[in-house]
VEXDREN-2710 file (C-alpha; in Angstrom, 1 decimal):
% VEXDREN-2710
k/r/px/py/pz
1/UNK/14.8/-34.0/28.6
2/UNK/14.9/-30.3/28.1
3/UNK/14.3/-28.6/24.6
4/UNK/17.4/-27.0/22.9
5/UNK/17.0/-24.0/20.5
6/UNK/13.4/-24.4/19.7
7/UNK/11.9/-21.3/18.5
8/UNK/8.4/-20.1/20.3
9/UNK/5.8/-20.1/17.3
10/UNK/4.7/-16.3/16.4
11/UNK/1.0/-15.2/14.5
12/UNK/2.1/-12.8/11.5
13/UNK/0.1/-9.5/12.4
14/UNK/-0.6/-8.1/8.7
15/UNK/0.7/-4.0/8.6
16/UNK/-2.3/-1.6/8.6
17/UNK/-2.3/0.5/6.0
18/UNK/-1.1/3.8/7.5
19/UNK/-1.4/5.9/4.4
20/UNK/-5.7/5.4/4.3
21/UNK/-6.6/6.5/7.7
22/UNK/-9.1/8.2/7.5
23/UNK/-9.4/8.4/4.1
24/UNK/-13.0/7.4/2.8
25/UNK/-12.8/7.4/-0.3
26/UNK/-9.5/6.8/-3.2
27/UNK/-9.8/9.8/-5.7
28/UNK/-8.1/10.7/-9.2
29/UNK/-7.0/14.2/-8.1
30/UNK/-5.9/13.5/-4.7
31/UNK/-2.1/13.6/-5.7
32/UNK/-1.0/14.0/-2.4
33/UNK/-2.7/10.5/-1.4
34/UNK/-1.5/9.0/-4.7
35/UNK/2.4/10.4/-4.5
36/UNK/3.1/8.1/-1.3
37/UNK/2.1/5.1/-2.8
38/UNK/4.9/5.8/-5.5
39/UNK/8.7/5.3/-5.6
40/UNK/10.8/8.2/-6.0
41/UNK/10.8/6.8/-10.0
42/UNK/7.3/6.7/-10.3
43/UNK/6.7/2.7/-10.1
44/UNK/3.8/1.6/-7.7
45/UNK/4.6/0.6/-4.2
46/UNK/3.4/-3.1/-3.7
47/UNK/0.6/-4.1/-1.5
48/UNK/2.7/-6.2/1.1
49/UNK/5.1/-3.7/1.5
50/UNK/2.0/-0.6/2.2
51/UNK/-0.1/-3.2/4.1
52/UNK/-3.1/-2.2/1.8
53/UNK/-5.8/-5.0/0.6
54/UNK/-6.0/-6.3/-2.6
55/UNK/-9.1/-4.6/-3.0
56/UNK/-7.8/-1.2/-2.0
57/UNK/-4.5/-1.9/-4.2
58/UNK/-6.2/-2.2/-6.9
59/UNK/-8.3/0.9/-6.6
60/UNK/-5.2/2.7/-6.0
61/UNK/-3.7/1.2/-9.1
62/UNK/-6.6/1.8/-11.1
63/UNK/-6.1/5.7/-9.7
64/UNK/-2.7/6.0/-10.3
65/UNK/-3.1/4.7/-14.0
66/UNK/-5.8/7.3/-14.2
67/UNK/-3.8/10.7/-12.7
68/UNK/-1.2/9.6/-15.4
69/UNK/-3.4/9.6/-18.2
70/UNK/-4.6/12.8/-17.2
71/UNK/-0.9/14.2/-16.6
72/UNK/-1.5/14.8/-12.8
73/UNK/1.4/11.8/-11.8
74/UNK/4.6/10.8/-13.7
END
């Protein structure tokens, strides 16, 4: 009996994070760094869409919150 429409099973690959290569270490005033993890209205991208760890997310968070403190980031 052959097997109708049945799908192949696929592993997930998890997204690298593209915007940290390279990059050592997460800083206040790197803007540049910090700006393309935002939207263009200023609202944090989300992990599973930059392909970041929760680790690194929420260093970038922490740095983003930071930057707006000090007026650096809107």
């Amino acid at each position: 009996m052959a097997l109708k429409n049945k799908k192949a099973k696929t592993s997930v690959k998890r997204k690298r994070a593209r915007f940290l290569e390279g990059i050592k270490q997460i800083d206040t005033n790197n803007i540049e760094l910090l700006s393309k993890f935002l939207t263009e209205h200023g609202r944090i991208i989300p992990a599973r869409l930059t392909g970041v760890s929760s680790k690194e997310q929420r260093k970038i968070r922490k740095a983003i919150h930071r930057a707006r403190i000090m007026g650096l980031l809107p």
